[in-house]
LOBAVO-542718 format. One record per atom (N, C-alpha, C): x, z, y; atom name; residue number from 0; residue in three letters. Coordinates in steps of 0.05 Angstrom, whole numbers, plus 5000, padded with zeros to 4 digits. Example, Ala and Ser with C-alpha at 12.3 -4.5 7.8 and 13.67 -1.06 7.14 Angstrom:
<c1:5264 | c3:5156 | c2:4886 | atom:N | nr:0 | rest:ala>
<c1:5246 | c3:5156 | c2:4910 | atom:CA | nr:0 | rest:ala>
<c1:5264 | c3:5156 | c2:4934 | atom:C | nr:0 | rest:ala>
<c1:5257 | c3:5142 | c2:4955 | atom:N | nr:1 | rest:ser>
<c1:5273 | c3:5143 | c2:4979 | atom:CA | nr:1 | rest:ser>
<c1:5258 | c3:5157 | c2:5001 | atom:C | nr:1 | rest:ser>
***
This chain:
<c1:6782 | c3:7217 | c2:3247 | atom:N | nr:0 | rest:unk>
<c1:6790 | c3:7214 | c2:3275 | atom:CA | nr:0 | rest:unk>
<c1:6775 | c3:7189 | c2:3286 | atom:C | nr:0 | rest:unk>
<c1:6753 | c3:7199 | c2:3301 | atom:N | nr:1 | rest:unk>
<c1:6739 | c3:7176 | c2:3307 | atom:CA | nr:1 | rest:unk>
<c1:6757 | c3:7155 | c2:3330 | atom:C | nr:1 | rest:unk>
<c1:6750 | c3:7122 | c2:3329 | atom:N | nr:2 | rest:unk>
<c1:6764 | c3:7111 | c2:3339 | atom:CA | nr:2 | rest:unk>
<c1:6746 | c3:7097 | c2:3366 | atom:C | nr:2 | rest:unk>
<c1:6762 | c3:7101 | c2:3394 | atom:N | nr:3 | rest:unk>
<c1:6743 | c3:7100 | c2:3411 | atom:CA | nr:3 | rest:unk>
<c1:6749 | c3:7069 | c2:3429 | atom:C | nr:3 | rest:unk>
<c1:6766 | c3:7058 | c2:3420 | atom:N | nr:4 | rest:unk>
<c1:6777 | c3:7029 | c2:3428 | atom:CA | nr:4 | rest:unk>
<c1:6791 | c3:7014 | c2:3416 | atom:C | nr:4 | rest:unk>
<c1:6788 | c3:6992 | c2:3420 | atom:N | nr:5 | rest:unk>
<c1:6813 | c3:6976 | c2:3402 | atom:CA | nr:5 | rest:unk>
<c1:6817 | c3:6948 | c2:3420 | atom:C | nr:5 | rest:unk>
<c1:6840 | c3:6945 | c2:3428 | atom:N | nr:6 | rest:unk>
<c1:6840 | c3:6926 | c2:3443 | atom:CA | nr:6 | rest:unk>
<c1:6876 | c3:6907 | c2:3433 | atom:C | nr:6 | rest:unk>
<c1:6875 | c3:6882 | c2:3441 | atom:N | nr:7 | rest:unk>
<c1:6906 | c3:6870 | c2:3432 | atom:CA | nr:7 | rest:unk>
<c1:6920 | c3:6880 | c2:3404 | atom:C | nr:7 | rest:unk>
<c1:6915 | c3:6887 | c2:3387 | atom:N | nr:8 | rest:unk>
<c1:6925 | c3:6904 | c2:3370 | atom:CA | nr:8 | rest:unk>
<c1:6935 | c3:6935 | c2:3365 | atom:C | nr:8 | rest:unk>
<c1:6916 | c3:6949 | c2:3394 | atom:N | nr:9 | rest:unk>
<c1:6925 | c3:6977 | c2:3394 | atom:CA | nr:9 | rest:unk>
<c1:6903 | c3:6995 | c2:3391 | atom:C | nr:9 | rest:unk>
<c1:6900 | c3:7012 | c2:3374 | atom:N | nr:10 | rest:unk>
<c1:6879 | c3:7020 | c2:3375 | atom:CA | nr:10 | rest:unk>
<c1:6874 | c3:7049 | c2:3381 | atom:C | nr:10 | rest:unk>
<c1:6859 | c3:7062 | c2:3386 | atom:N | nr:11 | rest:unk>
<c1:6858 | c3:7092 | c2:3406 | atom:CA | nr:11 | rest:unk>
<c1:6832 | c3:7112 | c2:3397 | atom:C | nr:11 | rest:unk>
<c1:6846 | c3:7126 | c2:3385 | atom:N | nr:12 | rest:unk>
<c1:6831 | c3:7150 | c2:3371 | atom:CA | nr:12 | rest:unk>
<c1:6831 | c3:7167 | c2:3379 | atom:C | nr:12 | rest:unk>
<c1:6807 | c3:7189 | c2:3379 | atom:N | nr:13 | rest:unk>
<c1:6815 | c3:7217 | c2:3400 | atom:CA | nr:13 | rest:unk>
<c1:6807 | c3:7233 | c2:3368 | atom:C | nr:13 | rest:unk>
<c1:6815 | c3:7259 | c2:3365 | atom:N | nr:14 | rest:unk>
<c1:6821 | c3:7277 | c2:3350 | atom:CA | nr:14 | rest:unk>
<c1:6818 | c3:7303 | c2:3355 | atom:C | nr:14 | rest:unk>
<c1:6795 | c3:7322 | c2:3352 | atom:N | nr:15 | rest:unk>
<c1:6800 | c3:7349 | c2:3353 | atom:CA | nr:15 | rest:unk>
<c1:6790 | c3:7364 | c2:3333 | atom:C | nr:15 | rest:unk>
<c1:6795 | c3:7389 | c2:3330 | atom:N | nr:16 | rest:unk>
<c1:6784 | c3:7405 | c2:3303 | atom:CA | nr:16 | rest:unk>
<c1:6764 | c3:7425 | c2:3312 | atom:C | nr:16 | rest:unk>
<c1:6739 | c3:7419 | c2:3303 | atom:N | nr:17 | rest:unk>
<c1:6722 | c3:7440 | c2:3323 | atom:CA | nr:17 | rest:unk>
<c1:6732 | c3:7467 | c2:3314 | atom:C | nr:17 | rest:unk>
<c1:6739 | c3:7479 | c2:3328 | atom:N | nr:18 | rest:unk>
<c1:6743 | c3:7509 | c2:3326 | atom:CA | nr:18 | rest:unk>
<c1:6769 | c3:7515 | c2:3329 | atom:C | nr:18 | rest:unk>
<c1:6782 | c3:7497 | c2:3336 | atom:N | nr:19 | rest:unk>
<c1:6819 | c3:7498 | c2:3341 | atom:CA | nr:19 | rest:unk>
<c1:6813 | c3:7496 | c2:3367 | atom:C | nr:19 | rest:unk>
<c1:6831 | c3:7501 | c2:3386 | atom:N | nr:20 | rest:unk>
<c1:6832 | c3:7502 | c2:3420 | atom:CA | nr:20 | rest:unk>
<c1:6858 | c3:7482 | c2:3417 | atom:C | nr:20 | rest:unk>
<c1:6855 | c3:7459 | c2:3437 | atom:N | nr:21 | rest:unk>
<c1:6878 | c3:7431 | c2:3434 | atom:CA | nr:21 | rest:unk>
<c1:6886 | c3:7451 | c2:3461 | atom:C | nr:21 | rest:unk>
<c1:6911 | c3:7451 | c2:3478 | atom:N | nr:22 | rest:unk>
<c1:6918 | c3:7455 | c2:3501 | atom:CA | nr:22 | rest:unk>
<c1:6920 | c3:7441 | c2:3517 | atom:C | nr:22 | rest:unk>
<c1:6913 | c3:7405 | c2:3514 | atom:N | nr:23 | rest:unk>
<c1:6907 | c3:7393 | c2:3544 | atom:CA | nr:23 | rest:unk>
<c1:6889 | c3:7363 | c2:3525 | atom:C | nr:23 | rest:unk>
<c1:6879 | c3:7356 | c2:3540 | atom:N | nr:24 | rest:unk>
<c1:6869 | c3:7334 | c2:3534 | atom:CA | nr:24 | rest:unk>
<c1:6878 | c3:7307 | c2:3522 | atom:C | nr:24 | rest:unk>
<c1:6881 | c3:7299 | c2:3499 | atom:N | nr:25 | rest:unk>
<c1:6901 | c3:7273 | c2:3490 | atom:CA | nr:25 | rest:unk>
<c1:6887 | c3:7256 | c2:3476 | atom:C | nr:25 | rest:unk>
<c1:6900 | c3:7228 | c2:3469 | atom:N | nr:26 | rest:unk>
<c1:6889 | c3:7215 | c2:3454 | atom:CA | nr:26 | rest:unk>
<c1:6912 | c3:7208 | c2:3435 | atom:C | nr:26 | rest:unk>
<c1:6893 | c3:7191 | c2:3416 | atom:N | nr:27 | rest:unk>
<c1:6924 | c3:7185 | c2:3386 | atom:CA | nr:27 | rest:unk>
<c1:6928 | c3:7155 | c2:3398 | atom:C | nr:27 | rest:unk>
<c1:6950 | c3:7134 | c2:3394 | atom:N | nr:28 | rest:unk>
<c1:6954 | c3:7110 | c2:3403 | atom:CA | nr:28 | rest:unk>
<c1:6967 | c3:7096 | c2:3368 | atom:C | nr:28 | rest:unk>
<c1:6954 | c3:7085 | c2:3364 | atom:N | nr:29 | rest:unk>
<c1:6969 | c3:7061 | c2:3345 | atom:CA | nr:29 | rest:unk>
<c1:6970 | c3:7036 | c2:3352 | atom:C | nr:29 | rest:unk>
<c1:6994 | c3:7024 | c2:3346 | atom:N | nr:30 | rest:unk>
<c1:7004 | c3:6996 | c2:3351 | atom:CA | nr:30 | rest:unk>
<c1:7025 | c3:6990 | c2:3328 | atom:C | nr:30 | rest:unk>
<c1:7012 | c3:6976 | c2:3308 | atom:N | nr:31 | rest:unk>
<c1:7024 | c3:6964 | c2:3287 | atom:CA | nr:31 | rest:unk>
<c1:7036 | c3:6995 | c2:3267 | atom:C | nr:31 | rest:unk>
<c1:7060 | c3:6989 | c2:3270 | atom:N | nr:32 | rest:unk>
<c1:7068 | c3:7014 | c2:3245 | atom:CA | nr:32 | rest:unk>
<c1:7078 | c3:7036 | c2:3279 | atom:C | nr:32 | rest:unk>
<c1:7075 | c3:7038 | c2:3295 | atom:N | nr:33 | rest:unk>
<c1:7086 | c3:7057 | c2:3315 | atom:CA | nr:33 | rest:unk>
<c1:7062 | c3:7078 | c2:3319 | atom:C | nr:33 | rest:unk>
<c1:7062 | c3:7100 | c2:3328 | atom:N | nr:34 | rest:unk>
<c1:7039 | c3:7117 | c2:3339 | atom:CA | nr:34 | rest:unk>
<c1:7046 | c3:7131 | c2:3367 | atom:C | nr:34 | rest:unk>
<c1:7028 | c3:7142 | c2:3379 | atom:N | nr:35 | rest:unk>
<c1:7041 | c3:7154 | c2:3406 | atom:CA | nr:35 | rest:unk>
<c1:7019 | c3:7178 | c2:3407 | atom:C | nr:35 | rest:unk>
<c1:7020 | c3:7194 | c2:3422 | atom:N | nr:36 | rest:unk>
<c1:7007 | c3:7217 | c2:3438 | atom:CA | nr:36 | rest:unk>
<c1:7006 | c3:7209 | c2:3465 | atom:C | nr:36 | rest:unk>
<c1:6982 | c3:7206 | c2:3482 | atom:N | nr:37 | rest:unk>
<c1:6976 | c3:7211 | c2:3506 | atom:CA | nr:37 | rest:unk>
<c1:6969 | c3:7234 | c2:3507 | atom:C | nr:37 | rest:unk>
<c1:6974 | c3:7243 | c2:3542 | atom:N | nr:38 | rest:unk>
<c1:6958 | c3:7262 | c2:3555 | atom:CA | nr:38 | rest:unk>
<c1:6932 | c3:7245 | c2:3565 | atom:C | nr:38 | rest:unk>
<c1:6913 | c3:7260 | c2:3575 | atom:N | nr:39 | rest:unk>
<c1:6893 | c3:7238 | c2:3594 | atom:CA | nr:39 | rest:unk>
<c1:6896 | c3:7257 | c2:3619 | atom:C | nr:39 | rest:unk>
<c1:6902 | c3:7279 | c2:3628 | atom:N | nr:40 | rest:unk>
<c1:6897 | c3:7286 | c2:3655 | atom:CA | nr:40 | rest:unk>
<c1:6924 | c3:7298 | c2:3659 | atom:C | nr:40 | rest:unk>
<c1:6943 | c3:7297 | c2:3664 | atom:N | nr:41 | rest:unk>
<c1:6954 | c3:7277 | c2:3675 | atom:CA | nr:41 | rest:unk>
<c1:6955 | c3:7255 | c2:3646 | atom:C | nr:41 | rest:unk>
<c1:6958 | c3:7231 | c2:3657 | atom:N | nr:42 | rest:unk>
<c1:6967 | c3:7206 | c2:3642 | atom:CA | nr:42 | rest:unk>
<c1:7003 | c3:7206 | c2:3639 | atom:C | nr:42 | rest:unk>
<c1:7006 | c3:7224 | c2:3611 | atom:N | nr:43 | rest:unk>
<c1:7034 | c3:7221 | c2:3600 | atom:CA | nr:43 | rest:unk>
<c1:7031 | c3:7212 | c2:3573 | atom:C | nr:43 | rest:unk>
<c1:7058 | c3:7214 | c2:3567 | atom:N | nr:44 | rest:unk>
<c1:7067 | c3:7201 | c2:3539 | atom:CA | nr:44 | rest:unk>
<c1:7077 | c3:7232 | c2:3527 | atom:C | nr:44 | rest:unk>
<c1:7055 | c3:7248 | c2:3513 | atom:N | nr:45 | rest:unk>
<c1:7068 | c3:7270 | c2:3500 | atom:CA | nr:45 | rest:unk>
<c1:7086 | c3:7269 | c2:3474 | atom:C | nr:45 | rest:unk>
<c1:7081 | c3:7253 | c2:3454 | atom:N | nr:46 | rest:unk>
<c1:7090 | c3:7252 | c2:3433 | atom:CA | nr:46 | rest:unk>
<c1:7099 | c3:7223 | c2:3422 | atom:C | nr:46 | rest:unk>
<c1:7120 | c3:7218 | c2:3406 | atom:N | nr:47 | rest:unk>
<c1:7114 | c3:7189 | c2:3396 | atom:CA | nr:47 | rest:unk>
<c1:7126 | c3:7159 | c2:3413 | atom:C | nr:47 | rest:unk>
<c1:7133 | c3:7137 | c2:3408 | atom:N | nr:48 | rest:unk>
<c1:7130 | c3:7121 | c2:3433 | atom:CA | nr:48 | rest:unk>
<c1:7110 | c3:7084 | c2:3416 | atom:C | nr:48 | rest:unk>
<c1:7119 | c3:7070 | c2:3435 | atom:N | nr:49 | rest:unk>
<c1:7107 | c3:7039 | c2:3428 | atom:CA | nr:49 | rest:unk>
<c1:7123 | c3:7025 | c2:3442 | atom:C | nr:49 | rest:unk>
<c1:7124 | c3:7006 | c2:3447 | atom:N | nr:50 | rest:unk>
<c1:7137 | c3:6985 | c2:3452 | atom:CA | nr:50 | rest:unk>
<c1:7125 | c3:6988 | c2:3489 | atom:C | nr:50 | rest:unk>
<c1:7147 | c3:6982 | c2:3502 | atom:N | nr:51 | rest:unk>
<c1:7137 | c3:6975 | c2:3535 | atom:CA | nr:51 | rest:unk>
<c1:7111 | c3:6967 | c2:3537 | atom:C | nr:51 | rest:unk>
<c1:7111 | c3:6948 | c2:3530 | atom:N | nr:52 | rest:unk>
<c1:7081 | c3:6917 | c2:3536 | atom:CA | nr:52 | rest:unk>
<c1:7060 | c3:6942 | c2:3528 | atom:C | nr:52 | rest:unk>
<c1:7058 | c3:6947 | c2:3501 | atom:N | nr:53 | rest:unk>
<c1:7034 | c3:6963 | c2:3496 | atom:CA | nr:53 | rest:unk>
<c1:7036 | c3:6990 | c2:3518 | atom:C | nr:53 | rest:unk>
<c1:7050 | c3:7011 | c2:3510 | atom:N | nr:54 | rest:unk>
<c1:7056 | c3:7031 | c2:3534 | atom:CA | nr:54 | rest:unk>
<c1:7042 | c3:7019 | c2:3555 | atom:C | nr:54 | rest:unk>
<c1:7047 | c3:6997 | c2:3576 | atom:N | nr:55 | rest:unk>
<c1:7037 | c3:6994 | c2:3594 | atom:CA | nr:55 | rest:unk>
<c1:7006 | c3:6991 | c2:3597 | atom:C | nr:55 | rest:unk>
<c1:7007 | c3:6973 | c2:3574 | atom:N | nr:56 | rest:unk>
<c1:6972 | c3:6967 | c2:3570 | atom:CA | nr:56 | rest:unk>
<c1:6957 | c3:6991 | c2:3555 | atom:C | nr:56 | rest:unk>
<c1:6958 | c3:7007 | c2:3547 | atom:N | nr:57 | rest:unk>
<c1:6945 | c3:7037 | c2:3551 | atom:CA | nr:57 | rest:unk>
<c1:6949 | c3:7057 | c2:3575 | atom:C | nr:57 | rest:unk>
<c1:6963 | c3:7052 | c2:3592 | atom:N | nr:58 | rest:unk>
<c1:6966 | c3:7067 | c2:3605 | atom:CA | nr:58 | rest:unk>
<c1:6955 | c3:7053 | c2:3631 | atom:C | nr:58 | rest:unk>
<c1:6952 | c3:7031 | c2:3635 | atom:N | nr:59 | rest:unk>
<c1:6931 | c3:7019 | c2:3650 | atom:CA | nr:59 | rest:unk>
<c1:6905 | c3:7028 | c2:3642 | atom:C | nr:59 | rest:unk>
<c1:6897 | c3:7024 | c2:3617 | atom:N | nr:60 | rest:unk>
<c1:6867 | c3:7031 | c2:3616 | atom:CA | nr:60 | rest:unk>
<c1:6869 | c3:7056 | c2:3617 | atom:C | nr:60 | rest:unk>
<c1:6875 | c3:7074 | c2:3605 | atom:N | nr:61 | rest:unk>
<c1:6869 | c3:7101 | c2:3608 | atom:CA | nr:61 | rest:unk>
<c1:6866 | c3:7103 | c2:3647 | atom:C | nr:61 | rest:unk>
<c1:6887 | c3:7097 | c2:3650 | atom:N | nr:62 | rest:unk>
<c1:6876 | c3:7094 | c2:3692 | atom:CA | nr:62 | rest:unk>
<c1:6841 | c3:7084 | c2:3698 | atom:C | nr:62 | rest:unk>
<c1:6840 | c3:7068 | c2:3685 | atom:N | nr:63 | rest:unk>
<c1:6819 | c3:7051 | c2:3700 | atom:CA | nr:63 | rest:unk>
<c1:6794 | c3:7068 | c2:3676 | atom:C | nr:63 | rest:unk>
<c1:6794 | c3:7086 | c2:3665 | atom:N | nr:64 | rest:unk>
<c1:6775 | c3:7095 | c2:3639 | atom:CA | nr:64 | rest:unk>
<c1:6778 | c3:7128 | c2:3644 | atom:C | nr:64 | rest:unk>
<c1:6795 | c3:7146 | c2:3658 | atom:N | nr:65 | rest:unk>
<c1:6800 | c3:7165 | c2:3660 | atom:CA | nr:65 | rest:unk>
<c1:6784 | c3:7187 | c2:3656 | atom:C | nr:65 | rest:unk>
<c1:6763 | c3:7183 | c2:3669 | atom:N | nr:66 | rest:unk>
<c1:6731 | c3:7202 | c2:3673 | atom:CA | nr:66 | rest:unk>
<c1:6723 | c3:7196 | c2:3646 | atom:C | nr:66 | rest:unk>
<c1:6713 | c3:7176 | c2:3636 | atom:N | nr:67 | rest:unk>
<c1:6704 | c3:7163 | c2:3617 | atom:CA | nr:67 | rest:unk>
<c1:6719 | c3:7184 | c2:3583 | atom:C | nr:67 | rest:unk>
<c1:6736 | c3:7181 | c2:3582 | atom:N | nr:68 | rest:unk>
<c1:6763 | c3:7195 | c2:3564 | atom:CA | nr:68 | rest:unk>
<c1:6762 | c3:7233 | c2:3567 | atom:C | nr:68 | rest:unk>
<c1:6760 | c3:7231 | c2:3598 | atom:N | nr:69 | rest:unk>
<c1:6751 | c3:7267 | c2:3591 | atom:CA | nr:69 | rest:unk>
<c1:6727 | c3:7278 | c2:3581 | atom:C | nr:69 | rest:unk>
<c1:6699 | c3:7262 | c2:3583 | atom:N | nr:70 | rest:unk>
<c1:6681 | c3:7261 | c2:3580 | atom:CA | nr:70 | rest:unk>
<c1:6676 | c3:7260 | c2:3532 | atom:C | nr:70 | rest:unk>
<c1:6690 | c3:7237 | c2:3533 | atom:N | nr:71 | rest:unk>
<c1:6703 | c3:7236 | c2:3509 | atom:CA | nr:71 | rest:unk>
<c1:6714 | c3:7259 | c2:3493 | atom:C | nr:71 | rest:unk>
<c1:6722 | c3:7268 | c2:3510 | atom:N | nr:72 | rest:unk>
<c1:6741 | c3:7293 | c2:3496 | atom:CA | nr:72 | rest:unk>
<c1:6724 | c3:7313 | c2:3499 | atom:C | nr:72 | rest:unk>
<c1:6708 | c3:7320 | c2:3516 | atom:N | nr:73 | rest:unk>
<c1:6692 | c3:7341 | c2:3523 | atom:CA | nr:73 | rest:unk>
<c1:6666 | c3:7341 | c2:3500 | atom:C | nr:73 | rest:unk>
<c1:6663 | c3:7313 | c2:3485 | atom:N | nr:74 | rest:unk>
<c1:6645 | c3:7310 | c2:3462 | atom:CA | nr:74 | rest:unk>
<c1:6653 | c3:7313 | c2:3439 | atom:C | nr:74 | rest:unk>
<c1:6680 | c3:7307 | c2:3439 | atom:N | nr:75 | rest:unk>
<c1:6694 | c3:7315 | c2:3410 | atom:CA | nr:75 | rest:unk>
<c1:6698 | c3:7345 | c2:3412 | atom:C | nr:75 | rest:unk>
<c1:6704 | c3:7350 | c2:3430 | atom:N | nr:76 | rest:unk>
<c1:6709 | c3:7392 | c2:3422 | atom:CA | nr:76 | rest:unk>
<c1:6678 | c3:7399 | c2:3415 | atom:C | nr:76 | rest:unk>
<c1:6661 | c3:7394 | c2:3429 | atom:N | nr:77 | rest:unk>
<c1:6638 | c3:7408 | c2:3428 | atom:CA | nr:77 | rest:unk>
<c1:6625 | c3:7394 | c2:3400 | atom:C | nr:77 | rest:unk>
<c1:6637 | c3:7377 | c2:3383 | atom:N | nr:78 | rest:unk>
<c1:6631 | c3:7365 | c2:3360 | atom:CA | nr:78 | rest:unk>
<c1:6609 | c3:7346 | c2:3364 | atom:C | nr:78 | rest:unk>
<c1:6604 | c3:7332 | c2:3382 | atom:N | nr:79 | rest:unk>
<c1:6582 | c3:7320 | c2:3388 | atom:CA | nr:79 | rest:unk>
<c1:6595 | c3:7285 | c2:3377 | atom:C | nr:79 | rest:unk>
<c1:6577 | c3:7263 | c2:3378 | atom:N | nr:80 | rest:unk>
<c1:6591 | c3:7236 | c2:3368 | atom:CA | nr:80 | rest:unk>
<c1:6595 | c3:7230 | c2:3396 | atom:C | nr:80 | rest:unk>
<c1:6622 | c3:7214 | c2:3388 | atom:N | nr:81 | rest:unk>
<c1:6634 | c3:7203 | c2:3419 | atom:CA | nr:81 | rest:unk>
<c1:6632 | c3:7177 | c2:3422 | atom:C | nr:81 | rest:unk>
<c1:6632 | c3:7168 | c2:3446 | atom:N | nr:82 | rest:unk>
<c1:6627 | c3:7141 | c2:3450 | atom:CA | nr:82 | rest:unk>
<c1:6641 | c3:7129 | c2:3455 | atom:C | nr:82 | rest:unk>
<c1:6649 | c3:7093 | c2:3449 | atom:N | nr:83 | rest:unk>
<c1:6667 | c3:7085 | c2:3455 | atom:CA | nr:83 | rest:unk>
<c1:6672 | c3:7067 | c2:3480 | atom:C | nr:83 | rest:unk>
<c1:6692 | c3:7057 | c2:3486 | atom:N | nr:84 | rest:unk>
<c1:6699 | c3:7065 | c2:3514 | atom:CA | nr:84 | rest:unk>
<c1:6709 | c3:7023 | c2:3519 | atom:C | nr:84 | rest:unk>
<c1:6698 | c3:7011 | c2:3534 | atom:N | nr:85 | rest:unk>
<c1:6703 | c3:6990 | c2:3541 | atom:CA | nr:85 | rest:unk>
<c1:6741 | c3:6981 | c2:3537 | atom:C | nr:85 | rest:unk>
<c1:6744 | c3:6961 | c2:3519 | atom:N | nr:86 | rest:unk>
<c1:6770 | c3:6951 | c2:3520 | atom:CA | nr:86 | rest:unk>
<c1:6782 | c3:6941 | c2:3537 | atom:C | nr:86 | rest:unk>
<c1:6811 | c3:6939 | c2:3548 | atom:N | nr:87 | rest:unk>
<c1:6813 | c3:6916 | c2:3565 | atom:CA | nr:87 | rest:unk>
<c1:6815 | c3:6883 | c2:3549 | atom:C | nr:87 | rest:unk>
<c1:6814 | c3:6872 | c2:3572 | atom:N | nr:88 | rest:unk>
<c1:6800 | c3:6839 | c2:3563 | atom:CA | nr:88 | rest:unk>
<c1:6819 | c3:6826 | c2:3580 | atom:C | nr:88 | rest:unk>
***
């Protein structure tokens, strides 16, 4: 599961299996021993949770990275290497 940011102690991995069909766009979230599921189009919380503070601070960047993240994902299905994606600072 390549890892496409890491910022404050959270770090954000996107995941697909080439030849499996995912049904919407997501990423993986870890923060310490917690994990989460994002959507990226819409920006939800599918699976999993984290603590508020973090929650918020992924879900800010995913806003401000959105294009960037589908683009991402559109490289991991097609199995291509994905690139990683500016942290917040």
């Amino acid at each position: 599961m390549p890892e496409i940011c890491r910022f404050y102690g959270i770090i954000i991995r996107i995941f697909t299996e080439t030849g499996e069909r995912h049904h919407t766009p997501h990423i993986h979230v870890y923060y310490q021993d917690q994990k989460a599921v994002y959507g990226i189009n819409p920006i939800e919380l599918l699976a999993g949770e984290l603590p508020r503070r973090q929650q918020r601070l992924v879900e800010a960047w995913m806003e401000l990275h959105r294009e960037e993240l589908l683009e991402v994902w559109r490289l991991a299905l097609a199995g291509e290497p994905v690139n990683k994606i500016t942290p917040l600072q």
